[in-house]
N, C-alpha and C positions, 0 to 999 in steps of 0.2 A: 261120154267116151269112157269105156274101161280102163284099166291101167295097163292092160295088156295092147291093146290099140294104141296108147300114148309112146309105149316103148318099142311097137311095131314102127309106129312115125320115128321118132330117136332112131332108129337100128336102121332105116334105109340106107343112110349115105355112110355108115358106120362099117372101118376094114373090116374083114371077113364075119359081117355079122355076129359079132362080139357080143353086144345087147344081150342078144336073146339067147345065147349062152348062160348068160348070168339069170335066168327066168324061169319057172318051174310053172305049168300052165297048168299042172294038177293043184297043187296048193296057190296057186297065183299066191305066189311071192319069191321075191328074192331066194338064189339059191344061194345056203347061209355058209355051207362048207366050200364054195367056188374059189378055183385055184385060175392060177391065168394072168390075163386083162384083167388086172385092177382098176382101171379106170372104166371098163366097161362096166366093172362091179359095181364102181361108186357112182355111176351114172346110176341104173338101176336101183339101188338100194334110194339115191335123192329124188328121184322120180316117186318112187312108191309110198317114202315116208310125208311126201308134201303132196300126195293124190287127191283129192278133191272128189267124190264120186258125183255129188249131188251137183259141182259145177258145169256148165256149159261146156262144151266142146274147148270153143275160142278162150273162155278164162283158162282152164287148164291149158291148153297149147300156151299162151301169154303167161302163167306162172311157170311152165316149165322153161319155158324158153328164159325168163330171168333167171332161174337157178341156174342155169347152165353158163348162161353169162354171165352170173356173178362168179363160177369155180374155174372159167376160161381168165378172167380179171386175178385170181388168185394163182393159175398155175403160170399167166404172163409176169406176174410179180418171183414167182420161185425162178421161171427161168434166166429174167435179170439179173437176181442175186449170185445166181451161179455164172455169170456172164461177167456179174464185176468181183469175184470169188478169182476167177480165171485170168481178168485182167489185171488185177491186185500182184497172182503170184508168177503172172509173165513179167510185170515191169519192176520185181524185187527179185527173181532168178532168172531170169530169162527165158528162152523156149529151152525144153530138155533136148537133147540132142537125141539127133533119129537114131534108130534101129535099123538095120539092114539085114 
């Protein structure tokens, strides 16, 4: 499997084809000045720097598929933080009062 086939599989179920956005199929590599989806970025840039050529189809699918789980585990942990960030400065100000 190419690295370009890996990130075609990543980019199917991905909003508006984001992925391969981040993708330069002339140099196959990351496009290094890509502005945007950053996270589409940093998918692609982890995909390519942990690419495997010489592995099998299923090991790369199976190593990519952990990296991705393990920065899903990491951005579940930021969004917590900012959940108890939020809940910290409701229950020592209380809600701001609305705008109309």
């Amino acid at each position: 499997m190419t690295i370009a086939d890996l990130l075609k599989a990543a980019n199917t179920h991905y909003p508006d084809g984001g992925i391969l956005q981040h993708w330069d199929p002339e140099t196959n590599q990351p496009v290094e000045k890509s502005k945007g989806d950053t996270l589409a970025f940093f998918v692609v840039r982890e995909l390519y720097e942990n690419h495997d050529p010489f592995a099998c189809d299923e090991e790369q699918l199976a190593v990519a598929i952990g990296l991705i789980g393990g920065a899903i585990g990491d951005l579940l942990a930021v969004h917590r933080g900012l959940l108890e960030g939020l809940r910290k400065r409701i229950d020592t100000r209380g809600l701001p009062p609305r705008e109309r």
